[in-house]
N, C-alpha and C positions, 0 to 999 in steps of 0.2 A: 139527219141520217148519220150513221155509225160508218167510218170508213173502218177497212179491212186495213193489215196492216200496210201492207202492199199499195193502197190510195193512197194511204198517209206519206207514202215515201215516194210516190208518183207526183203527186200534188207540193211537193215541198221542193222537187226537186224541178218543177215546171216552174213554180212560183220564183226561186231562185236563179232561172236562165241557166242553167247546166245540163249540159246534155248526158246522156245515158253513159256515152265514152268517158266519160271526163270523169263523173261520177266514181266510176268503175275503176277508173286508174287512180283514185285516192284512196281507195278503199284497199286492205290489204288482210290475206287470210294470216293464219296463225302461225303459218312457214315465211309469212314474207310476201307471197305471190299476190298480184292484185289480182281482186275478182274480175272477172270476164263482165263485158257487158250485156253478153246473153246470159248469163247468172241474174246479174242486177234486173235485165227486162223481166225474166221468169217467175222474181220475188213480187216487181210491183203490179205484174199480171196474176198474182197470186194462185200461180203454178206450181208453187214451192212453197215448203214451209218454210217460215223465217229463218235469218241465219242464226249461228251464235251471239251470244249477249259481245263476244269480242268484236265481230262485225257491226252489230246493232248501234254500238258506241261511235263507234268512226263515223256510220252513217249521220247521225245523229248531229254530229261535231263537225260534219263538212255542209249539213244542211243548217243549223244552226236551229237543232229540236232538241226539246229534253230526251233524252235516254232514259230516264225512269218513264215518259211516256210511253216510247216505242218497246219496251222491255217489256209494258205490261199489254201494248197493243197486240206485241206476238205473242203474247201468253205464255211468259217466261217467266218464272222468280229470278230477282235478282241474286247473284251467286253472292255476296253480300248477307242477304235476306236468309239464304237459303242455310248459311252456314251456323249462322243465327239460331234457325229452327232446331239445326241438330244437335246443340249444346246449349237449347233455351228449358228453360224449365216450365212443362206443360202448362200449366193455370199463367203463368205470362205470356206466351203463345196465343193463349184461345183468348183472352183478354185482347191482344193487341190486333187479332183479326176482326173480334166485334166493335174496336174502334173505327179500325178499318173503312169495315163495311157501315157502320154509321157515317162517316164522312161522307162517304162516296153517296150515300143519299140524300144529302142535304143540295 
């Protein structure tokens, strides 16, 4: 079964003994402010769309998960990736997604 991204960070974050609070308070928006723990419940009750890729990271790094996984769990290009595209030159672009997607089916 395919978790949502919200199980993925539920499950990682059970598997690890950390509670929602705690979570919460490592986790820090873009101003600084930690996210709330009703934030954090609402993402892995998948009430909310994922955060940003800057949130995603943290989670990621206090749960001890790839961040290119959960980036692509929420269905996010990487700002990285994305930057990529827009000064890639087309026929290497379309190239590198039919790599891509070939990997991903093996």
């Amino acid at each position: 079964m395919n978790k949502t991204f919200g199980q993925l960070i539920a499950a990682a974050r059970k598997a690890a003994l950390i509670c929602q609070k705690d979570l919460a308070a490592a986790i820090r928006k873009e101003d600084g402010v930690a996210i709330s723990p009703r934030y954090l419940n609402d993402i892995e009750h998948d009430r909310r769309n994922p955060p940003s890729e800057f949130i995603i990271t943290q989670i990621a790094r206090e749960l001890k998960l790839s961040a290119d996984h959960l980036i692509a769990a929420a269905g996010i290009m990487p700002s990285d990736v994305q930057k990529d595209l827009r000064s890639g030159d087309p026929d290497r672009i379309e190239q590198a997604f039919r790599a891509f997607r070939r990997e991903l089916k093996k």
